[in-house]
N, C-alpha and C positions, 0 to 999 in steps of 0.2 A: 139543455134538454138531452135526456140520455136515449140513446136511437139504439141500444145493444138489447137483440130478441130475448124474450122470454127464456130461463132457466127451465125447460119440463121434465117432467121427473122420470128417470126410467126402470121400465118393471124387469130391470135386472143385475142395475147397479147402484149401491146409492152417490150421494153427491159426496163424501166424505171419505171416498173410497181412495187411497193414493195408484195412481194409472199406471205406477212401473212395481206395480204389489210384485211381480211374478221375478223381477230381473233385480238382482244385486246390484248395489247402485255403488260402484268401484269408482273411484276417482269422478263424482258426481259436483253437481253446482247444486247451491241452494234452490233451484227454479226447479229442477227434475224433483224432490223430497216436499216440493212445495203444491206439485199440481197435481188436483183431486180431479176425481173423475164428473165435477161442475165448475169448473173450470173454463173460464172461458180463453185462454190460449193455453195449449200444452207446452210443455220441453218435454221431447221425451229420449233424447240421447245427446252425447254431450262428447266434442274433441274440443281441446284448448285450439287448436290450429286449425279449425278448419269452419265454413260459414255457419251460423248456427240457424239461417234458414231454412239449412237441409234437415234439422234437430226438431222443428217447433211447428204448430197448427195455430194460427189467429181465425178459430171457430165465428169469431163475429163479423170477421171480412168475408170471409170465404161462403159462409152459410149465415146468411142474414136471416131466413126464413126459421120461427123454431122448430118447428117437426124436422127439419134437414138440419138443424143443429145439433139436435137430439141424435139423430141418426149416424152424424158423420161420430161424433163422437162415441157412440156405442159399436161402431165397425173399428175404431180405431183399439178400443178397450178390449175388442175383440181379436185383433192382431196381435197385439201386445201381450194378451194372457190367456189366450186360449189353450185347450187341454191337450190339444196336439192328438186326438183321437176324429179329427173334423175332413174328413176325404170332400176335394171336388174330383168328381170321374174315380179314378183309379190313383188318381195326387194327393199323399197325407199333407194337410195343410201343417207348417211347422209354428212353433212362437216365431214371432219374429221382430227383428229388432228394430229400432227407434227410426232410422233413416228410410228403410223400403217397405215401414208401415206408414210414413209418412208420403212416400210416393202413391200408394194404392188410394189414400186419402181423397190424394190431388186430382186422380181419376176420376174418384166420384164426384170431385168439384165439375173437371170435364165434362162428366155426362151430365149433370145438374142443367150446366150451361147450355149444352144442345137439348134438354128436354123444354128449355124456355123457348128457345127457337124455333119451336115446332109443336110451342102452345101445350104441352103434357107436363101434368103438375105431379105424378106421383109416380112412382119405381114400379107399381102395380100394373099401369096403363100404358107398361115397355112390350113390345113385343120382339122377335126374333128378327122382322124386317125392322125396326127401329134401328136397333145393335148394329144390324149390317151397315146402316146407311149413319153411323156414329162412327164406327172403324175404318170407312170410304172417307172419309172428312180427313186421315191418315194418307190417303192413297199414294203422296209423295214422299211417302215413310220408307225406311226398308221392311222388311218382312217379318224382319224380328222383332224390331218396334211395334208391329200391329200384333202380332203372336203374344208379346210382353201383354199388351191394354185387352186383351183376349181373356189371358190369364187375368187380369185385374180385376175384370167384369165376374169372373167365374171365383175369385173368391170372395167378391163384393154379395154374388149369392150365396155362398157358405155362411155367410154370419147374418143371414136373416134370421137363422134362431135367437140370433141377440139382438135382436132389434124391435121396440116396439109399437112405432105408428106404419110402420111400412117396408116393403120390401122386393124384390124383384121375385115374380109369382113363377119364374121357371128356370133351370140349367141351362144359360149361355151354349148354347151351339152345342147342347145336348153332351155337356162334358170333353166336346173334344175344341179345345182350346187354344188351336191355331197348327198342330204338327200335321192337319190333314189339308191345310189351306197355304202352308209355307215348307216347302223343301229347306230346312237345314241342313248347311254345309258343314262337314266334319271341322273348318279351321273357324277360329270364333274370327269376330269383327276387326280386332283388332291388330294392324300391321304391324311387320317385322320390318325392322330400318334395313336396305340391302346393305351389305359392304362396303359400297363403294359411297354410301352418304353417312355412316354410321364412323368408317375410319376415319374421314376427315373431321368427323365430329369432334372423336374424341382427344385428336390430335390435338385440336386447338384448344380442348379444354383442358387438356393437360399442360395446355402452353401458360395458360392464365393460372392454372395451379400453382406450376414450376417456377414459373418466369416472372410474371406478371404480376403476381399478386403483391408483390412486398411495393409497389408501386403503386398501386389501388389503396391499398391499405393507410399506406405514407400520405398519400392526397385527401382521402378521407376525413383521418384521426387531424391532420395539419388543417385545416377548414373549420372541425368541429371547437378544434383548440382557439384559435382565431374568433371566433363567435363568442356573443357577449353572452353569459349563462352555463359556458360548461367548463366552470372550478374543477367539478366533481372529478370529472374523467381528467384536468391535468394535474389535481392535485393524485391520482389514484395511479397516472402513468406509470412509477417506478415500481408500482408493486406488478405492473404485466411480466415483467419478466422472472420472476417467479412461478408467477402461476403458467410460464410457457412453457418454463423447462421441469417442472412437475408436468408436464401433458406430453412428455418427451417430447420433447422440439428441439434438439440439441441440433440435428441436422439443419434445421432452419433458424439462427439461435441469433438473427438481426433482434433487436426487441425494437417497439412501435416508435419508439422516439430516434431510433437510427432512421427509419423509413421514412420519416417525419421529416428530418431534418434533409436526407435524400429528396425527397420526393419536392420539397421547397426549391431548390434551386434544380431539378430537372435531371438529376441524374439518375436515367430510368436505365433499364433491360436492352444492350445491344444485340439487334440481331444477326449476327456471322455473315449469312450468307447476302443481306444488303448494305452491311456497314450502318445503319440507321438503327435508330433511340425505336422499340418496338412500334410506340408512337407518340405525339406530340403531347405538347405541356395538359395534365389533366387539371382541368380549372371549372370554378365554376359550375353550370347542369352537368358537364362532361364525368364529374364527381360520383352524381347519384347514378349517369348511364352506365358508368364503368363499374360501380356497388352493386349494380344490378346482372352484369354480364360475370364477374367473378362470382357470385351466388348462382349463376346457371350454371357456369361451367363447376363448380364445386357439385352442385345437384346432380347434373349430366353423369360425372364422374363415381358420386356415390352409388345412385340410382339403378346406372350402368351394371358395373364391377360388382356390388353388394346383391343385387338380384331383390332388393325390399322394394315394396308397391312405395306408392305415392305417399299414402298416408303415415307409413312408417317411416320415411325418410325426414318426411314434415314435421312428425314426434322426438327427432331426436334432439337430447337438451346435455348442454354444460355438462362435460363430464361421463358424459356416456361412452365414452372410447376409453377401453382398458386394455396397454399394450401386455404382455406378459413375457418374462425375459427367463434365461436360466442364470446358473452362478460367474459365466463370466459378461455380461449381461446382453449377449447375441438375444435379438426378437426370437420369441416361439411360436407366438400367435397374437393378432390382434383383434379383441372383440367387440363390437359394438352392439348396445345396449338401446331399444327403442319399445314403443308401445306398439302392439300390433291389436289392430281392431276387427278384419276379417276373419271370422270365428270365434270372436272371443264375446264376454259379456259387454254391457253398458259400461264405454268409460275404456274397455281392451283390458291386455295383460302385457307385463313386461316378456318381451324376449331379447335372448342374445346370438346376435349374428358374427360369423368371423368372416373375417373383410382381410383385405389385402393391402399393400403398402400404401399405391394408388391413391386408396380410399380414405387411409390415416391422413398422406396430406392434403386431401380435401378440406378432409374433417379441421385439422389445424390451420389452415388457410381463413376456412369461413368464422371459426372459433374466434379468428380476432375482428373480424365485423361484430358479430354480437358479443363480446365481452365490454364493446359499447354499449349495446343495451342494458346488460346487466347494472354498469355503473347509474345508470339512468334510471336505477328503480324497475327493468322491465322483466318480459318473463323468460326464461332461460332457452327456450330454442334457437338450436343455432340458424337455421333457413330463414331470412328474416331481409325485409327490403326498406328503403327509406319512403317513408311516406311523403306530402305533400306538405307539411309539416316542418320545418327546420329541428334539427334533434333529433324526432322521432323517428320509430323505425317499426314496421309490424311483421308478424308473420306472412311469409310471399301467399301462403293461401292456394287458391285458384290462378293469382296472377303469374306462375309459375313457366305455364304454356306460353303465355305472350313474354315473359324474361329471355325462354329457350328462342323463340321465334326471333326476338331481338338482339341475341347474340348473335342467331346465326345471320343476319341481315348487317351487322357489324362487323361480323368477320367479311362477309364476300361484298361488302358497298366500303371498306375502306382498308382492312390490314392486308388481307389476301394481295391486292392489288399494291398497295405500299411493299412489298417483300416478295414478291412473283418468285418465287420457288417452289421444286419438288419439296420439299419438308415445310410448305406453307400452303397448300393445296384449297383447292377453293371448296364448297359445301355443295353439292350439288341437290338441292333440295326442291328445284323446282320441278322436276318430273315425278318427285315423291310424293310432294305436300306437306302439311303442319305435321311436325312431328309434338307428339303430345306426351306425357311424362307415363299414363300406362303401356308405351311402345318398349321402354329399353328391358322390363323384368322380360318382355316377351320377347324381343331381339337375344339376350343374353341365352334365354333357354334354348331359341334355335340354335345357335352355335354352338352349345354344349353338345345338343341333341342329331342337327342335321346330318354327323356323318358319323361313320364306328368312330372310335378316336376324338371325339366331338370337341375335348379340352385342346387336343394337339394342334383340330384343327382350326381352334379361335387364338392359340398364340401363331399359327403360319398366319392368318388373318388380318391379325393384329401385332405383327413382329417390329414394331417400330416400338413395343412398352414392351418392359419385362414377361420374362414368362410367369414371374411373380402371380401375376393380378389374374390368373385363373384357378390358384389354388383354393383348399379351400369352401368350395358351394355347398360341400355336405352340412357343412356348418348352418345351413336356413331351411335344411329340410324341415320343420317346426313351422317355417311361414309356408310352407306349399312350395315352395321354387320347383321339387322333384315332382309336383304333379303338371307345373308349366311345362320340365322339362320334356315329361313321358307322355305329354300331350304333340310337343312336337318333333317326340321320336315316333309317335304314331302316324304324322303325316309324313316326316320324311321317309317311312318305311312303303306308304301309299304311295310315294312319287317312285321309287324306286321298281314299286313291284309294276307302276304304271310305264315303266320303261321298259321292265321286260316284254312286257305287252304291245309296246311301241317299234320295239326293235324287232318280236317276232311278225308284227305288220309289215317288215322292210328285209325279210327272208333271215333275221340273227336270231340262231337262235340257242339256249345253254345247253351246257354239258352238264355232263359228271351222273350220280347215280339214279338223283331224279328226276332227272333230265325228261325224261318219254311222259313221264306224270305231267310235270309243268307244260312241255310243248303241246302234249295234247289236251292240257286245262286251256291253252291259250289259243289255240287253234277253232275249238269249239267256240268262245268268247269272240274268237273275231267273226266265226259265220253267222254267230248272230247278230253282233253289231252289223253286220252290211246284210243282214235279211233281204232277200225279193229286190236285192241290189240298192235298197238305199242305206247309204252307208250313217250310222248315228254319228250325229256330229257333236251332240251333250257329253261331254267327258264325264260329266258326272252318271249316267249311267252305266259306263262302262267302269267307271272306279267301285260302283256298286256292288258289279258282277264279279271284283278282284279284291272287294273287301275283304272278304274269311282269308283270303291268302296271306293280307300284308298282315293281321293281327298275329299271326305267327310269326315274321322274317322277323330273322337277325342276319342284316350283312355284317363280312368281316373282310378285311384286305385279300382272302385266298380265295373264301368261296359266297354262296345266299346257303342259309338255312332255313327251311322250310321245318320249323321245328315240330314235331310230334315225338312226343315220351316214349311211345309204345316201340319205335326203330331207333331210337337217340343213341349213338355207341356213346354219347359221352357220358352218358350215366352207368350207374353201376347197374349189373341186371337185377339187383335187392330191391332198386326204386324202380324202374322201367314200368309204366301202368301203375303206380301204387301212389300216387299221387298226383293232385291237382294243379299244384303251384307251379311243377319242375322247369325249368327256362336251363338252357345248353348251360355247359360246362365249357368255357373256351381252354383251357390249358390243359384239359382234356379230348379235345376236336379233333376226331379222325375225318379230317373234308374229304383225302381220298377215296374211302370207301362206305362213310355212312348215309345209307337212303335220304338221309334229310337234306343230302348236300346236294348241289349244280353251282356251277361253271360257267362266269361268264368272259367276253371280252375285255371288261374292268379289272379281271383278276389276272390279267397275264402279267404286267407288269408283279404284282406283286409275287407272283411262282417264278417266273425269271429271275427274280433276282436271288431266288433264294438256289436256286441250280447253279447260278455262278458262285455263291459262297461255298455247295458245297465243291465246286468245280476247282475254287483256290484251295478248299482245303486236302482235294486228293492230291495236288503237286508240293502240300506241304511234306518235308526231308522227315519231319518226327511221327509221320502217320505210318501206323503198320501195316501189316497186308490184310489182316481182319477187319481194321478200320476203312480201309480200302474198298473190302468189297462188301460194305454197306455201304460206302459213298457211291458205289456202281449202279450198285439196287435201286436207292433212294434216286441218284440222277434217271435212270430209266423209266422209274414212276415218274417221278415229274416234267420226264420227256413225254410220255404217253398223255398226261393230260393238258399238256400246253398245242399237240397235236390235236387231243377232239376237241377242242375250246374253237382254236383254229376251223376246225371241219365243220362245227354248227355254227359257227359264223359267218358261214358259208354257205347254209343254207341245208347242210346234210345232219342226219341226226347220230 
């Protein structure tokens, strides 16, 4: 008996219509070219690697009723291809792609579900208390989750003109879609790993790169060779090492049957500082756990260094890493080749990233995990885990976070402790939490971004790995990395200017030209934060009141710039006011005397030191007496400002 509702017809699509008419179907499955707009489950976007749940709609589970069959799918045909001319409020609704028109969907499943609960059978007979008390059923939601299904609601009402047994009879909360019911915080949701859980991260995963892996690898390939069924991979062994030293792997140039043979009687990775084998015989499950913790720390390491999202790391396949040499064949740049699907159409586009050394031996580390697959008929990406399956292997997927999670509970439940050393440090993870794989693009940027010098200061950070692995980022500008970055150079400029703020609450306060401007910007800011004496204790309205300031700072080791065009000496007077873009000129920065500039206690070290070099250089024998007495000048200017620095630190202006 067939229980799937009625096909009904609608008066605005036909049934023969194909649902992705409006998106180029690039690197497409036959299931997206195949579903018509009567259809009764869609695909309507498509990653090799990744769930295809999050891709597809089964209209007969979800909406058993026809009239809400009809409808979910005419909102859906409506996301997918609308004219991009459709406001809710003041919001142009955009096309939108296959994965968060499938979310909006699920929504209307949601509300479907509570309209049963409370006995209302039609979109018509919703009112504004209804909604409220749909968004409440949320209440241990964060804010921006309810603000999200807000918005969902409000453009489930935009495509009522597409819809034709029914529809919601009014504008959700009157067009305003949750900004006036959830204070947004300028930093998104997602955490920055601190320093001190992030170096030892990397540490270790740089150990299973470096150290470890010809070990994993050896245990692995020796297991699978062993097992009755895989001729392929030992009749195919001899050819690995060719194809390793075509991947340049000349520095790692063991091939799989030396590790093989290694790894069979135990002679693993001594580690120096405890005299022990890194650790014991891998045998056995210990096989697939330790396949699984070299694929995290290989991810860790690309994920990290590379700055590419989740999904772009998950796309890279066989062969995507292209070293580039000159003529005597020194590296010049390494670039790696992935799909990137954040902005791109149905399916992505290829881009190319340049990566760092770091990264390459990730990249060839994990390359001989999956050049198993490959022998094995599979499909060429390299991030790939053993399934449950003998042989088999899949892509890690979403299982990714629990691999990461399982590493790090591996390091600090058994090696950490086998090796108790400073250069084997434990993971401190538990006052942080799950670290999740959209953390390191966002970790990376803050270290780029959180201070002037933001590269200099992720290799002081990170000075246990070359300085190597910081070159290079301009290279991803094309994936966004420089909008992650300048997102958190915008907070750390908000922390900074909230410190001036902090220290003029504690009588410090700057120098230098603009000094009276900003003291008395900050002065008035504190008498209103403590109004009628009660002092505001919400930081976030006082970062409100100091917001206009920080979207101008550029700090630098000498001085804050408080940058405006119209007094900028570091522009020429041709541009001064005659442009909108203008951002300081640093190699042109007169901090001693341009209005844009103040002085604070942060900057003495760095003006001391530069009085003492010119202080070596007036006792230098080959300085003349002209040169002389510009070194007099200059020390006395820079005596003078390390004096007011001093004074407003002090509390005097």
């Amino acid at each position: 008996m067939n229980n799937s509702p009625q096909i009904l017809k609608s008066n605005f699509w036909p049934d023969d219509i194909p649902v992705m008419k409006e998106h180029p179907l690039v690197n497409f499955v036959q299931a997206m070219r195949e579903t018509k707009f009567g259809s009764r489950q869609w695909t309507v976007g498509y990653r090799e690697n990744t769930n295809v749940a999050n891709m597809s709609v089964d209209f007969d589970k979800l909406f058993p009723l026809p009239q809400r069959h009809l409808l979910a799918r005419e909102l859906l045909m409506f996301l997918l291809n609308n004219d991009t001319n459709t406001f809710v409020g003041e919001r142009r609704l955009k096309r939108y792609k296959g994965d968060y028109a499938v979310i909006i969907v699920r929504c209307l499943y949601r509300l479907y579900l509570f309209m049963d609960s409370i006995s209302i059978g039609s979109l018509r007979d919703l009112t504004q208390s209804h909604l409220n008390q749909f968004i409440d059923m949320k209440a241990n939601s964060s804010g921006e989750v309810r603000q999200r299904e807000r918005s969902h609601l409000a453009t489930i009402y935009a495509a009522g003109e597409s819809m034709t047994n029914d529809r919601l009879s009014f504008m959700p909360w009157e067009g305003v879609t949750g900004q006036k019911y959830v204070k947004r915080s300028l930093e998104t949701k997602t955490k920055v790993i601190p320093p001190d859980v992030m170096g030892p991260l990397l540490i270790w995963a740089m150990k299973y790169v470096d150290h470890y892996s010809d070990d994993i690898i050896g245990a692995f390939y020796n297991q699978r060779l062993n097992s009755a069924g895989h001729r392929a991979i030992r009749e195919n062994i001899k050819g690995i090492k060719g194809v390793m030293v075509k991947a340049m792997l000349s520095d790692r140039a063991a091939v799989i049957r030396d590790k093989i043979e290694r790894a069979a009687v135990g002679d693993y990775h001594v580690v120096a500082e405890s005299g022990l084998r890194w650790r014991e015989l891998i045998e056995g499950l210990d096989i697939a756990d330790e396949f699984r913790n070299l694929v995290a720390a290989c991810y860790i390491v690309t994920a990290y260094l590379s700055g590419m999202r989740d999904s772009e790391v998950q796309a890279i396949r066989r062969g995507g890493l292209e070293i580039a040499v000159d003529s005597n064949s020194n590296v010049i740049r390494r670039y790696l080749e992935s799909t990137q699907y954040k902005g791109s159409h149905v399916g992505g586009k290829l881009r190319t990233w340049v990566v760092v050394e770091p990264v390459e031996r990730a990249i060839m580390a994990v390359l001989m995990l999956s050049y198993y697959n490959s022998k094995l008929g599979g499909k060429s990406f390299m991030f790939i885990s053993p399934s449950m399956f003998e042989g088999d292997t899949v892509p890690v997927k979403s299982y990714i976070n629990n691999n990461i999670a399982s590493f790090i509970d591996h390091v600090n439940n058994y090696l950490e402790p086998r090796h108790r050393s400073p250069s084997h440090p434990p993971i401190p993870v538990e006052r942080f939490g799950r670290i999740t794989t959209r953390m390191f693009r966002k970790t990376i940027a803050w270290h780029i971004a959180n201070q002037p010098f933001g590269i200099v200061a992720g290799m002081i950070q990170f000075g246990h790995l070359k300085a190597q692995m910081f070159e290079g980022y301009a290279g991803t500008a094309s994936a966004g990395l420089l909008k992650d970055i300048e997102e958190q150079q915008a907070l750390a400029n908000a922390r900074e200017v909230r410190a001036i703020f902090d220290d003029h609450l504690k009588g410090i306060k700057v120098a230098g030209p603009l000094s009276s401007e900003i003291n008395t910007e900050m002065e008035k800011i504190g008498e209103l934060a403590s109004f009628e004496g009660k002092v505001v204790t919400d930081g976030r309205e006082i970062d409100a009141m100091l917001r206009h300031r920080a979207t101008s700072f550029y700090p630098r080791p000498v001085n804050d710039c408080f940058f405006n065009r119209d007094r900028a000496q570091c522009l020429p007077p041709v541009v001064r006011g005659k442009t909108d873009n203008a951002v300081p000129v640093t190699h042109t920065c007169k901090f001693d005397r341009c209005e844009n500039s103040c002085w604070r206690l942060k900057h003495l070290p760095a003006i001391q030191a530069r009085l003492e070099d010119l202080l070596k250089l007036a006792t230098k024998n080959n300085t003349g007496p002209g040169q002389r007495a510009i070194v007099r000048e200059e020390s006395a200017r820079l005596n003078r400002i390390v004096e007011e620095i001093k004074e407003a630190a002090s509390g005097g202006h």
